[in-house]
N, C-alpha and C positions, 0 to 999 in steps of 0.2 A: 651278197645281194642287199642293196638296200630298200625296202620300199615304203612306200608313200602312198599315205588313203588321201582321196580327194572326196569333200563334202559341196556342189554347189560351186564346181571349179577350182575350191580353195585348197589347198597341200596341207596335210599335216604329215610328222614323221610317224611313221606304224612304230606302236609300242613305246614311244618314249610320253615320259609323266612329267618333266620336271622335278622342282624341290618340290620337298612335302611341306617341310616349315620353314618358320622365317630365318630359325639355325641354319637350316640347309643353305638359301637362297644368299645367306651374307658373308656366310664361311665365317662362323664364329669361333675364334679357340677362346683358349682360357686363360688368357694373358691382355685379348683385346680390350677390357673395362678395368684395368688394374689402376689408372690413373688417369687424371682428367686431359692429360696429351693421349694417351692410346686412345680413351675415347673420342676425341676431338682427330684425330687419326684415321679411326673406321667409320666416321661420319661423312669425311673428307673420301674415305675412298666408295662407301656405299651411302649418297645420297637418301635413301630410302629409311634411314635409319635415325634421322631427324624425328621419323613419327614416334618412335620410343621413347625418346626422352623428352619429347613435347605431353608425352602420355605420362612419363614421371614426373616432370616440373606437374602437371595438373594435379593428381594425388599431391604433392607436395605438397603446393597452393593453396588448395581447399582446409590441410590438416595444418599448414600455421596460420589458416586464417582465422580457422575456428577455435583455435587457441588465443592468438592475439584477440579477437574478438568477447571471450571469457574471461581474460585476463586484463584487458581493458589497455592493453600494450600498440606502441606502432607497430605496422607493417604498411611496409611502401612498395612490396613485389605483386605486380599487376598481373591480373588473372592469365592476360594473354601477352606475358614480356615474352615468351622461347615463342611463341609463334609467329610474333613482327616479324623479327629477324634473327631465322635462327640460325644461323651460320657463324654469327659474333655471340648472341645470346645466351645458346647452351653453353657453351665456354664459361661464361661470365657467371650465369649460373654456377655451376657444376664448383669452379672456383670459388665459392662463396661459401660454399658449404664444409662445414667441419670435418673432418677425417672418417669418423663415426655417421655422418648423414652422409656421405657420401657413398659407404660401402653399404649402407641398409640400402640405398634408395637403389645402387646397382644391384641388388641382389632381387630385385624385383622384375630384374629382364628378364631370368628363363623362364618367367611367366609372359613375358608376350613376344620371345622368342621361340615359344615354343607352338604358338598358335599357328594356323596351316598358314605358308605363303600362300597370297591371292594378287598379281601382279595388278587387278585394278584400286586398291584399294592404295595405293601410290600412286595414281595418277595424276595427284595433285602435288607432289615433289618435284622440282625442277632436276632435270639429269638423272634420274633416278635412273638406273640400270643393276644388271647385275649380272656374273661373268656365266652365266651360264643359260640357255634358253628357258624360259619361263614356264613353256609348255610347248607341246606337240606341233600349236601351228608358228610360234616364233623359231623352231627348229626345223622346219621347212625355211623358212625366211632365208634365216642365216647359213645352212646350207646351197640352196643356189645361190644366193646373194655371193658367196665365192665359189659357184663353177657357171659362169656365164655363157662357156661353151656351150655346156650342157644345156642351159635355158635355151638357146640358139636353138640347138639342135632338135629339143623337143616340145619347143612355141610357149614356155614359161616368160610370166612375165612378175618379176620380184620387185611390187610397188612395198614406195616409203612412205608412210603418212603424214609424213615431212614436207612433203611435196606437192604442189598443186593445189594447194588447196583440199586435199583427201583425207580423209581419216585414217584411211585403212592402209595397216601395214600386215604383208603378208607375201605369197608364190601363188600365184596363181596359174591354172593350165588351160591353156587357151584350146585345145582340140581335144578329140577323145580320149576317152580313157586306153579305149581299145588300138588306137591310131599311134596314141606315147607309148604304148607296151611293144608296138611292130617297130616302131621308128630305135627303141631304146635296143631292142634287139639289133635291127639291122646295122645299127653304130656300135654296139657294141659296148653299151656302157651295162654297167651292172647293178640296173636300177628297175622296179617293179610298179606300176599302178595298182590298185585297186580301188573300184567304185563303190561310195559307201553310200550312195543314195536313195538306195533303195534297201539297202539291211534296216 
């Protein structure tokens, strides 16, 4: 049985949390920052992960600036180079750096790998996704989203915020709570409402 609490018509999955951190949400192992192609690798596969090392080039930044600066030495790396364009930049970065700044400055991600994933806080990443639902009501999504029968049959309607002009992506249920629990029976699928708006 699967069920599904609706808040305000909206679906989420009962019980499910998503990842807890940003380890979880990118599938990190321990091989993925070995070298600046793996990392240029898991950037390419989780867009979202730009914000990490836009977050190391900044520390970076600031501690050779304020060195050049005391030492009366050039520096010509722009506060905001990885975040024009970071898709060529981190690269360019990352290669610049000596063997030794390289493996200090990666050792500094399981500190904000390990902070909790929060899906809005990439909102500003282009393609940012990641293979797994985010939370309870993107896993409502994604499940009608492939059983359309089942939308049919019990009056969901799975908008993209893609679309139309809308923001909102999500499953929505268009009739009652109690009317989808009769209809999900009399069809025979094995699926559960409950209304959560009034708990």
């Amino acid at each position: 049985m699967v069920i599904f609490e609706v808040e305000n018509k909206v679906l989420k999955l009962g019980g499910y949390q998503g990842p807890k951190t940003r380890n979880e949400a990118f599938d990190i192992t321990d091989s993925d920052f070995d070298t600046v192609e793996s990392c240029i690798e898991k950037i390419s596969e989780y867009p979202g992960l730009a914000l990490a090392f836009e977050w190391l080039y900044e520390d970076w930044w600031y501690l050779k600036s304020e060195i050049a600066e005391e030492k009366d030495l050039p520096f010509d790396w722009s506060e905001d180079f990885v975040n024009d364009y970071p898709d060529e930049n981190i690269k360019l970065w990352l290669e610049s750096l000596s063997e030794g700044e390289f493996l200090w400055r990666i050792s500094y991600m399981d500190q904000w790998l390990s902070q909790p994933y929060i899906h809005s806080d990439f909102d500003e990443i282009c393609g940012h996704y990641i293979d797994i639902p985010a939370d309870a009501y993107e896993a409502a999504y994604e499940f009608f989203g492939s059983h359309l029968k089942l939308c049919n049959d019990l009056n969901i309607d799975v908008i993209d915020g893609d679309t139309f002009g809308n923001s909102f992506t999500g499953a929505m249920l268009n009739i009652t709570v109690e009317e989808a629990n009769e209809r999900a029976k009399d069809l025979n699928h094995d699926i559960e409402f409950i209304n959560c708006d009034n708990l």
